[in-house]
C-alpha angles and dihedrals in degrees: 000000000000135000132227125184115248079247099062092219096117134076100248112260144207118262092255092052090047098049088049091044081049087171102035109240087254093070090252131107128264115249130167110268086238129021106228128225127210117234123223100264097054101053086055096060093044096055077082110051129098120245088262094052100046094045085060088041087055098037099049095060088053096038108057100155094063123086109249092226090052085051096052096052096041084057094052095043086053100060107039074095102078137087100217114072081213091051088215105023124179131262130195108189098176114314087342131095119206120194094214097220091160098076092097126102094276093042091241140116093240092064084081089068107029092054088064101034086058102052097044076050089060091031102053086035085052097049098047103038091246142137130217139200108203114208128193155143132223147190099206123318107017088079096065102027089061086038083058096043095060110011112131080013109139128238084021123105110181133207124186126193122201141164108269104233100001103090127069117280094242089049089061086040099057083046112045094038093074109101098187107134102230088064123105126185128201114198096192116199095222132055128295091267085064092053091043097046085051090052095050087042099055092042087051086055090083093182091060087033089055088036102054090026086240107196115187117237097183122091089276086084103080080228097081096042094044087057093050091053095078094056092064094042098049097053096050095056095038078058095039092048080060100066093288117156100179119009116210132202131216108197125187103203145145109182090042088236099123095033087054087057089062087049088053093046094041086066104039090055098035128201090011095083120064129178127351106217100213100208126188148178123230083301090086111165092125099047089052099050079053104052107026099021105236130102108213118162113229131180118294125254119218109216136150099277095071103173092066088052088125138132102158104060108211101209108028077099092082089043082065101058100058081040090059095044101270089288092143086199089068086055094049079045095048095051105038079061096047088045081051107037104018082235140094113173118206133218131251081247084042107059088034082064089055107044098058083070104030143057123173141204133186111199129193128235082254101055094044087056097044076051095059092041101049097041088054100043085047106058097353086255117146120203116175114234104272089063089034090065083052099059092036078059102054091044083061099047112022091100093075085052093092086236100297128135125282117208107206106198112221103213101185138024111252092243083080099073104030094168103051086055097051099053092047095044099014093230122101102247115244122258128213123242086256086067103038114123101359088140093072093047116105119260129228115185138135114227108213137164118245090280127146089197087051105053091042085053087055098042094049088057094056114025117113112271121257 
């Protein structure tokens, strides 16, 4: 299988050559050439498979210039990481049903995807006698998950921007605690847009990208996304396997990149898959392209579900390019408007496009916190705000579900964001012996303005030499 970028300026490539472009030299994002879809047979032999298996199973069919073998062995040796035997197990708390994705070793929903991206990262360097400097930006979890995932990794240098102040403490703290020398933190006075915005305009400078050998580690790189397909996959035919006739999302996101795995593993098991609730918090960009059609970004709004602090959406990108008719000029187009204007309106065929695969929900601060109160009074489960948003959203909508199941994804333990749980249950919410005591850890971190210049200066003193 080859990729193309969604701006159809690039020569397709082979998977290895893709993880390691992360942004494609045009600019775009990488995408298959084709989505698969499973035949029948094959999602019935998959409804028994463990998370380990099925993962090989998925990935194979997108990787296939990787030895299965290899594979198979890269996916084992990622999650071995992980606390749960089932990697995202499911939870029913009362009527509702949890996909569990915080039980790798950062407690959050991106470790699914960073302990493999970091391993094909040390796998492809390895192989071809080559270093790397990641770069990357996060709201939240990203940061530590993709820390985790190379950290004490030969031939790979990291550096992580994130906004100084503006994620949880425990977030900074998972961060900023590794003292591994080849991790860099970038504490960046301004919001998680302007570290994301430096981070897109230093890997559009081709010239600094070639010369410091800069690979993406945020959902930009087809990796991440790729990973986060079998999740998705492996809950609806375990549920499916259950009597299911159609199995829902409910997705808490901000940068579209989770809820465009379920996209792409809607349409690899179809018609398995229903609805994706999109549900978001004040920082409502998505819902609004949902419900009114157009994408505008706004200011952001800073709650206590951090991680979803986004106007700009990362990936939606490659959502636009199946929702233009895969013409990849439209997309260039698109975003060249939205780079100049902050706006792309949508047409009546467009949003009903849209909307057979998407339903979208914005929730307030207070409702994410009545959330976490009720669940917990209710069966004494505890669930942090960001999954919190997710849940508040399929209570909204679950009555145009036709009665079939909604997944909500947890995408953090609740220990993350003590505060927000306090103040909903009223109980400090357990850690587990990973976490214990980071407070007293020493902390490493760079504290820089929203400055292009900046960050490449400090980049250029520590990146690995040519």
């Amino acid at each position: 299988m080859k990729y193309i970028s969604t701006r159809g300026r690039i020569a397709p490539v082979e998977f290895s050559d893709a993880v390691m472009m992360g942004l494609a030299t045009d600019g775009g994002l990488l995408l298959p050439e084709k989505l698969p879809a499973a035949g029948r047979e094959a999602i019935k032999a998959w409804q028994d498979m463990g998370y380990r298996e099925l993962a090989a199973e998925i990935l194979s069919i997108f990787t296939t210039d990787i030895e299965r073998g290899t594979l198979q062995e890269l996916i084992r040796r990622s999650y071995a990481t992980f606390d749960s035997p089932k990697v995202t197990p499911i939870a029913r708390p009362g009527k509702y049903l949890i996909l569990e994705l915080f039980h790798g070793p950062t407690l959050a929903f991106k470790d699914v995807a960073l302990q493999v991206l970091g391993n094909m990262f040390a796998m492809f360097l390895k192989s071809h006698g080559q270093h790397m400097n990641i770069l990357g930006a996060t709201s939240g979890d990203t940061g530590s998950a993709a820390i985790y995932g190379v950290k004490g990794k030969e031939n790979i240098n990291i550096f992580i921007l994130h906004p100084h102040g503006r994620v949880s403490r425990v977030q900074a703290l998972q961060m900023t605690t590794v003292p591994d020398k080849n991790v860099f933190n970038i504490a960046v006075e301004g919001t998680f847009d302007d570290c994301q915005a430096i981070v897109k305009t230093i890997f559009n400078d081709l010239e600094f990208k070639e010369r410091y050998r800069l690979g993406a580690i945020n959902s930009i790189n087809w990796a991440r996304v790729l990973a986060q397909v079998v999740y998705y996959v492996y809950a609806a035919l375990k549920l499916r396997k259950e009597g299911a006739d159609k199995v829902h999302f409910s997705v808490p996101t901000g940068n579209f990149g989770d809820i465009f795995a379920g996209y792409v593993a809607k349409k690899l098991i179809d018609p398995v898959i229903g609805r994706l609730i999109l549900a978001t918090n004040e920082n409502n960009i998505l819902t609004r392209f949902v419900m009114e059609g157009i994408y505008e970004k706004g200011t952001v709004v800073p709650t206590i579900s951090p991680s979803m602090d986004i106007q700009i959406a990362s990936n939606f990108e490659r959502y636009l390019y199946y929702l233009y008719g895969q013409e990849p000029a439209r997309v260039a187009s698109a975003m060249k408007e939205f780079a100049e204007t902050g706006r792309i309106v949508f047409s009546e065929k467009e949003k009903a496009y849209a909307r057979q695969d998407f339903i979208s929900a914005s929730i307030s601060q207070e409702e994410t916190i009545a959330t976490i109160r009720n669940l917990y009074r209710e069966t004494g489960y505890v669930i942090d705000p960001h999954t919190a948003v997710g849940v508040a959203a399929c209570d909204r909508l679950e009555s145009g579900m036709n009665g079939n199941p909604v997944v909500c994804l947890a995408t953090a333990h609740p220990c993350k964001f003590p505060d927000a749980v306090r103040e909903a249950t009223g109980v400090e919410p357990e850690r587990p012996a990973k976490m214990k005591g980071i407070e007293d850890r020493p902390q490493r971190m760079k504290v820089l303005p929203a400055s292009v210049a900046r960050v490449k200066e400090f980049i250029e003193q520590e990146a690995l030499p040519m």
